[in-house]
Every structure is written in structure tokens, then in C-alpha cells.
N, CA, C and O of each residue as an XYZ file, in Angstrom:
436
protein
N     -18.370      2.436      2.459
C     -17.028      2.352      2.937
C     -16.899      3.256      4.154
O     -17.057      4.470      4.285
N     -16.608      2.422      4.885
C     -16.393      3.576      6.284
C     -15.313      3.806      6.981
O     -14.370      3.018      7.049
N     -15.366      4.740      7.463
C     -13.866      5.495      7.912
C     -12.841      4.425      8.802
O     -13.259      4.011      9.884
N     -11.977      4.151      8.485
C     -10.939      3.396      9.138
C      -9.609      3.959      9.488
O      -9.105      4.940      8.941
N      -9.083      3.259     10.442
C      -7.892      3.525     10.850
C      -6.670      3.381     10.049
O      -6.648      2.479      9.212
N      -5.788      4.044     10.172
C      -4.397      3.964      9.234
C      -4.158      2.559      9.551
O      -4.106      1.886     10.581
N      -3.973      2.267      7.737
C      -3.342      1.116      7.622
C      -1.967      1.427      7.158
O      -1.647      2.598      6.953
N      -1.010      0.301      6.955
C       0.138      0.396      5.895
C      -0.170      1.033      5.200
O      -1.374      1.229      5.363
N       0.325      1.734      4.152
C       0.238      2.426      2.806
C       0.060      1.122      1.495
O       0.962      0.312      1.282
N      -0.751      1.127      1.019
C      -1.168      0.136     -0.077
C      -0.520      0.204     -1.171
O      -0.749      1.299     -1.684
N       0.418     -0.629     -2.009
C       1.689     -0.439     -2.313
C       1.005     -0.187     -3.690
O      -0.196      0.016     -3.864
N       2.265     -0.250     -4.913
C       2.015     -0.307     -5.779
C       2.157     -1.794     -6.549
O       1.517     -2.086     -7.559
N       2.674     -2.269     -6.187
C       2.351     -4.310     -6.338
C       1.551     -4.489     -5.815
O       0.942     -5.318     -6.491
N       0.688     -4.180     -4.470
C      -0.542     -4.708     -4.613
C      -1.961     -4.012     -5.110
O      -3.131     -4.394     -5.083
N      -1.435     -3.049     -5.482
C      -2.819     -1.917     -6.698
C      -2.833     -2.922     -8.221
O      -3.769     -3.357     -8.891
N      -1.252     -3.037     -8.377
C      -1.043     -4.151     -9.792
C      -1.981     -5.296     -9.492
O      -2.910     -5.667    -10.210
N      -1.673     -5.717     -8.533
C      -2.572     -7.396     -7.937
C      -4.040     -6.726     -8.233
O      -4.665     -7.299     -9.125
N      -4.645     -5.674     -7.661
C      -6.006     -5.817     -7.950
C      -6.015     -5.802     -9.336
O      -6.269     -6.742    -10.091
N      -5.637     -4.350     -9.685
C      -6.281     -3.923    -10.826
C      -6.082     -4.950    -11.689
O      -6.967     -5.101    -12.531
N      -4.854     -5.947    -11.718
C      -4.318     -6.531    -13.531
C      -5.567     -7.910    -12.994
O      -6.000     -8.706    -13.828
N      -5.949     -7.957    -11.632
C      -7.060     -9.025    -11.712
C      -8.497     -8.940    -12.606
O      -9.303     -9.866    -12.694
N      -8.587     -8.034    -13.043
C      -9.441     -7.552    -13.478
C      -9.965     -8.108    -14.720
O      -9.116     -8.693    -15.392
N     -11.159     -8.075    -15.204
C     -11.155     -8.343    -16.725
C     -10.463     -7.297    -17.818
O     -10.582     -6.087    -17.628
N      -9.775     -7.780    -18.905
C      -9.508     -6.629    -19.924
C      -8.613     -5.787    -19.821
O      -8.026     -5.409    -20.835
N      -8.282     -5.276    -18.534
C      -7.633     -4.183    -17.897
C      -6.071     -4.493    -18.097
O      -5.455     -5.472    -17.677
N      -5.361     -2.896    -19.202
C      -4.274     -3.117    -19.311
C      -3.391     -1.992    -18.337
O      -4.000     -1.008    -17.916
N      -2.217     -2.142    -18.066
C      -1.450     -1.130    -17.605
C      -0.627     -0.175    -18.844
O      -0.060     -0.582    -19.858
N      -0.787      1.128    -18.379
C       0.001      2.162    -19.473
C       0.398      2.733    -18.270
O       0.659      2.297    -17.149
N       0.363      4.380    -19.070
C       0.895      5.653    -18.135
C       0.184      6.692    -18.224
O      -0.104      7.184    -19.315
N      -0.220      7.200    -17.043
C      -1.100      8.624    -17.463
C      -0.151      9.803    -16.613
O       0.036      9.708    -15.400
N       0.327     10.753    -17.324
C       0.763     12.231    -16.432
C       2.409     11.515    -15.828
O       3.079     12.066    -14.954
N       2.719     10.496    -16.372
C       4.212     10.006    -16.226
C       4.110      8.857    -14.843
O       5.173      8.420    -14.403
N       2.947      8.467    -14.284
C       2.667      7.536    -13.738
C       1.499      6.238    -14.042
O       0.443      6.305    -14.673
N       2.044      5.212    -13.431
C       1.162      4.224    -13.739
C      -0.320      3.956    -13.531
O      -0.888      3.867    -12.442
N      -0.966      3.817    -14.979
C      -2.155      4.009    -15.010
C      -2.754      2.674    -15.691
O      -2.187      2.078    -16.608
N      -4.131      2.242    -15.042
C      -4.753      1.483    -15.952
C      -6.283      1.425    -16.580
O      -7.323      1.454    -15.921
N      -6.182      1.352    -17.762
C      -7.623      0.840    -18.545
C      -8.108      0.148    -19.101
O      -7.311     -0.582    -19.692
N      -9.294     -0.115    -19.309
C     -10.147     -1.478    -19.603
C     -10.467     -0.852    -21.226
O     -11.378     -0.039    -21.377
N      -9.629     -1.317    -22.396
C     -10.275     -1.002    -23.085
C      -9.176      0.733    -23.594
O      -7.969      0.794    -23.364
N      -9.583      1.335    -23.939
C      -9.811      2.950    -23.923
C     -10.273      3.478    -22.542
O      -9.804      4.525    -22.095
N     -11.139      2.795    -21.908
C     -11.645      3.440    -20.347
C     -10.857      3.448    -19.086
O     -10.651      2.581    -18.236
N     -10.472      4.709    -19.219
C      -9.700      5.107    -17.824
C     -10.038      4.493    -16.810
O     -11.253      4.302    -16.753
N      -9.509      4.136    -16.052
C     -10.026      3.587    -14.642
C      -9.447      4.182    -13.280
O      -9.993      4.790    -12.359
N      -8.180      3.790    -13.496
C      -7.294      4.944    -12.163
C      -5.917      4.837    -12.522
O      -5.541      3.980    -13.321
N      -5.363      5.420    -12.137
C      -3.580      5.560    -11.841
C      -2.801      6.312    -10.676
O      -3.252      7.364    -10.223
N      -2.067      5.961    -10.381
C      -1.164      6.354     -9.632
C      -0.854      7.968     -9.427
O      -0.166      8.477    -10.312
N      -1.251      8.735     -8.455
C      -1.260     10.264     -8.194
C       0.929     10.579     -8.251
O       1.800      9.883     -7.730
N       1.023     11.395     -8.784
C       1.776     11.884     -8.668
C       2.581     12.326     -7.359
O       3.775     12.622     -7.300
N       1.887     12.306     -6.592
C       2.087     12.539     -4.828
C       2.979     11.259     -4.558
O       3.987     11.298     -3.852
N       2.463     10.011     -5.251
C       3.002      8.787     -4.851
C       2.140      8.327     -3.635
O       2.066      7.164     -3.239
N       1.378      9.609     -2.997
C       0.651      9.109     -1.651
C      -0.817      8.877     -1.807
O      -1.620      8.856     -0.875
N      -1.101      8.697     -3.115
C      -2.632      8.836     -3.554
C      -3.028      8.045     -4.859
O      -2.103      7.697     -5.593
N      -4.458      7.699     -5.248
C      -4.438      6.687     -6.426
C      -5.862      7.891     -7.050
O      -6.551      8.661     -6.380
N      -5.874      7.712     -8.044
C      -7.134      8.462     -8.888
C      -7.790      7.174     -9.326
O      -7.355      6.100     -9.739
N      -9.446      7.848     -8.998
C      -9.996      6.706     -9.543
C     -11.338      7.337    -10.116
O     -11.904      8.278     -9.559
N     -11.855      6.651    -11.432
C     -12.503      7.106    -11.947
C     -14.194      6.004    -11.400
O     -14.398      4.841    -11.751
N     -15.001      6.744    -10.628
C     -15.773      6.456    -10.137
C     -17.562      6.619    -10.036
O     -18.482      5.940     -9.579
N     -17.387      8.230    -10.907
C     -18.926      8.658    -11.387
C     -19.000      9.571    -10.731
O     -18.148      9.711     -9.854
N     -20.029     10.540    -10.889
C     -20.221     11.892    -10.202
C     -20.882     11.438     -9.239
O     -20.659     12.179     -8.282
N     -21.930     10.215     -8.810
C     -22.646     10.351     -7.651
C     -21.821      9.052     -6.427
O     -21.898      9.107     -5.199
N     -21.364      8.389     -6.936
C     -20.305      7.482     -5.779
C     -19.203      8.724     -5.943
O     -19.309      9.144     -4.791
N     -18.404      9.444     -6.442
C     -17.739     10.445     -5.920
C     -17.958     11.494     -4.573
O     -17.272     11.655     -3.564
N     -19.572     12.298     -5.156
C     -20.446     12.615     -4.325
C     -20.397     11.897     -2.654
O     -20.078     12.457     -1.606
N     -20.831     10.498     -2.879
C     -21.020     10.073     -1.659
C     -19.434      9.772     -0.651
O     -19.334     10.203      0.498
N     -18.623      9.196     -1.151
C     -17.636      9.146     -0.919
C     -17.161      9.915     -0.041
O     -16.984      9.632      1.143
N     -16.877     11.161     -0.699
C     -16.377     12.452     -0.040
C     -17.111     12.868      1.365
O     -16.584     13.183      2.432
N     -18.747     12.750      0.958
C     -19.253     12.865      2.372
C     -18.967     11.896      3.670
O     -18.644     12.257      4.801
N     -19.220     10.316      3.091
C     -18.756      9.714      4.266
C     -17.697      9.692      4.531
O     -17.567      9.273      5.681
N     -16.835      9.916      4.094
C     -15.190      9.211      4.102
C     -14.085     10.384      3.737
O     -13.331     10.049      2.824
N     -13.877     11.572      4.233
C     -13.368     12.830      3.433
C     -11.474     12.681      3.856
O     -10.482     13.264      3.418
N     -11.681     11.583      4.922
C     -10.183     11.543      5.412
C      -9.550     10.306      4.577
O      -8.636      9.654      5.080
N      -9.981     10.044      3.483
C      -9.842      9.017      2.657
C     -10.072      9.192      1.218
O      -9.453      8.519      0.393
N     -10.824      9.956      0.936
C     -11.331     10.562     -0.184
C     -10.949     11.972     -0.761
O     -10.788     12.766      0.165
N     -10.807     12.377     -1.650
C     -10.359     14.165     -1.732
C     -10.801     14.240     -3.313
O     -11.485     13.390     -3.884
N     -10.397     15.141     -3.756
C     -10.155     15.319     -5.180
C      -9.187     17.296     -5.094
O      -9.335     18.277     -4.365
N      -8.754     17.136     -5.659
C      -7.887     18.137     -5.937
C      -8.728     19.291     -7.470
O      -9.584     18.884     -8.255
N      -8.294     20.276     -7.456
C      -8.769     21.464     -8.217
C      -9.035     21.006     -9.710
O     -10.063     21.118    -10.377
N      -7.381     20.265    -10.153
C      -7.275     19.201    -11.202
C      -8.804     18.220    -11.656
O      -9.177     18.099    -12.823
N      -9.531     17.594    -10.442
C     -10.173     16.827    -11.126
C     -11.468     17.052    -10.473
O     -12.156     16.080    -10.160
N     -11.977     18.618    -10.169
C     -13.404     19.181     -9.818
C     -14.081     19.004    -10.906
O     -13.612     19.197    -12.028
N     -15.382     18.575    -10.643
C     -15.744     18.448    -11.995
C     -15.758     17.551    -12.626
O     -16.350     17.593    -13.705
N     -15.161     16.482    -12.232
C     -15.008     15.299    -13.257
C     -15.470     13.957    -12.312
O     -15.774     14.165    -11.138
N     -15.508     12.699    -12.812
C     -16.034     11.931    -12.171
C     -14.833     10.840    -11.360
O     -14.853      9.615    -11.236
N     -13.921     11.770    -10.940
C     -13.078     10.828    -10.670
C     -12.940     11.408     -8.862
O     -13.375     12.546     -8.682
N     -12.391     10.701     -7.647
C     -11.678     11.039     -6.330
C     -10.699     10.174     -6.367
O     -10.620      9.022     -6.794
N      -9.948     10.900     -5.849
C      -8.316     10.742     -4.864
C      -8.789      9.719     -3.253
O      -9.700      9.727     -2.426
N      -7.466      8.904     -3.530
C      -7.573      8.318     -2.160
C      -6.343      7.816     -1.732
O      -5.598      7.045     -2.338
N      -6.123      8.589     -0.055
C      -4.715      8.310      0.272
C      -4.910      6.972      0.438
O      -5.888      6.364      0.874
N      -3.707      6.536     -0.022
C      -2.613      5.018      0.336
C      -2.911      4.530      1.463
O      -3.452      3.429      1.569
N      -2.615      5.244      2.421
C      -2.274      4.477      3.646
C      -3.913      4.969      4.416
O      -4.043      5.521      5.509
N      -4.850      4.629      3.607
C      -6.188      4.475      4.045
C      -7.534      4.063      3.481
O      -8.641      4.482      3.820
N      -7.170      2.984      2.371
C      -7.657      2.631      1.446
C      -7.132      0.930      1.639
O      -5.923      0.697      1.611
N      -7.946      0.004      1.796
C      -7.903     -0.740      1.670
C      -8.221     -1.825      0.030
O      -8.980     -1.483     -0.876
N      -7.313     -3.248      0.071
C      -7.711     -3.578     -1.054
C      -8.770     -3.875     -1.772
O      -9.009     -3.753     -2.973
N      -9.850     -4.602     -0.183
C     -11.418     -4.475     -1.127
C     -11.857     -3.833     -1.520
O     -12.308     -3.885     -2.664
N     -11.960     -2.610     -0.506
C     -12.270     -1.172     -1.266
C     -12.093     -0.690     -2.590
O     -12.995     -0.213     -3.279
N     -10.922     -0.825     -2.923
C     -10.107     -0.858     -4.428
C     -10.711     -1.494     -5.291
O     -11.088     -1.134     -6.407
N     -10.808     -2.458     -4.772
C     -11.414     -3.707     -5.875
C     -12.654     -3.279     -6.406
O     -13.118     -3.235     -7.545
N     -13.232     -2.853     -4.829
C     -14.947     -2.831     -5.246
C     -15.157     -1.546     -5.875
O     -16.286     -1.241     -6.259
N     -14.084     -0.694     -6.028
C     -14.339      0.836     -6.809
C     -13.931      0.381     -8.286
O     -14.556      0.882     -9.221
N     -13.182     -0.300     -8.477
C     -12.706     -0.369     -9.758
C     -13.720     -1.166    -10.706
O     -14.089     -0.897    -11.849
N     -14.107     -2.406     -9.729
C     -15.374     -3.353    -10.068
C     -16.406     -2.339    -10.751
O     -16.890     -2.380    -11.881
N     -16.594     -1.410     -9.711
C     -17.670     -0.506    -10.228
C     -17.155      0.529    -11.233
O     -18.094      1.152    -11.728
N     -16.080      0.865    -11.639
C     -15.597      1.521    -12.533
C     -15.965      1.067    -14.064
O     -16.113      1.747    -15.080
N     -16.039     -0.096    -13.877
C     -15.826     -1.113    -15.074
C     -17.227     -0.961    -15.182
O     -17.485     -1.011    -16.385
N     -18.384     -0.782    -14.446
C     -19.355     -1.407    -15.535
C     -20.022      0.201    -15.406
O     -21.245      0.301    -15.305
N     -19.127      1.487    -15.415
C     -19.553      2.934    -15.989
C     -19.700      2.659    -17.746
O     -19.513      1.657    -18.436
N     -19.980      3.587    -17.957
C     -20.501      3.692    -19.592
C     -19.331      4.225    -20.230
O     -18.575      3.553    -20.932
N     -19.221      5.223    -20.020
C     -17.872      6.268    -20.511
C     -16.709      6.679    -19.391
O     -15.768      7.403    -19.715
């Protein structure tokens, strides 16, 4: 995924459009925002910022992420350590989305 120019901000009807495309994948709530999982398996939800999505991605596509893409990618203190990055809205496109979540889905735990 490579660094791109500001887009629109990627709404939350069309995060619903990817994610509920998904196999299995239901919508709940995580931390008082909208979250979804396949199963029991977290996948991502909606940052509290409103300007950001969490996504649960693995320690080594996290890893890479951050290096290529850091104006798109983050993770906050909250989720050091864990296998998930942050990604602003308005720089995240929907394939992108798709293809992180795609790959979310076939993590183990």
C-alpha cells in the first residue's frame, strides 16, 4: 500500500459496505463504537477520534505498514504491542480496507 494523497474521509456507510461484505462478519460495539467480528474474532472498529479505524492485522503487516505508510498508519500507546494499527479516514482507501480485513480473516487468533 503506498502513500497517497488525501482523499475524502471514508465514511462510516462505506466501512459498513466493506466490512458487512464480508463472510460471517457481524457488527457490535467495542469501547462505545462500532465494531466488527467474524465469529468471536475482532477485526476492526471505529477509533474513538471518529478520524481513525483499528484494525486488527498481525504483528508483521503492522510492522510493515507503519514503515511504508506512517502518514496513514499509527498505532497509539493503547495498542503497542498488540497486533492491531490505526488508520486515518481521510487516507485509507476502500480496497485497502478490504484487502486488510480480507487478510484479517484468515489470522488464526
Amino acid at each position: 500500500m503506498a502513500a497517497r494523497k488525501l482523499s475524502p474521509r471514508l465514511s462510516l456507510a462505506a466501512i459498513r459496505r466493506v466490512v458487512l461484505s464480508l463472510p460471517d462478519v457481524e457488527e457490535g460495539t467495542s469501547y462505545g463504537t462500532p465494531a466488527w467480528r467474524a465469529g468471536k474474532r475482532f477485526l476492526a472498529r471505529l477509533h474513538q477520534d471518529g478520524e481513525s479505524i483499528v484494525l486488527k492485522v498481525g504483528n508483521e503487516t503492522r510492522d510493515h505498514l507503519l514503515q511504508v505508510d506512517p502518514r496513514t498508519f499509527f498505532v497509539t500507546d493503547h495498542y503497542r504491542g498488540h497486533p492491531m494499527v490505526l488508520a486515518h479516514l481521510d487516507r485509507l482507501s476502500t480496497a485497502d480496507l478490504r484487502k486488510l480485513l480480507t487478510r484479517a480473516l484468515s489470522l488464526r487468533s
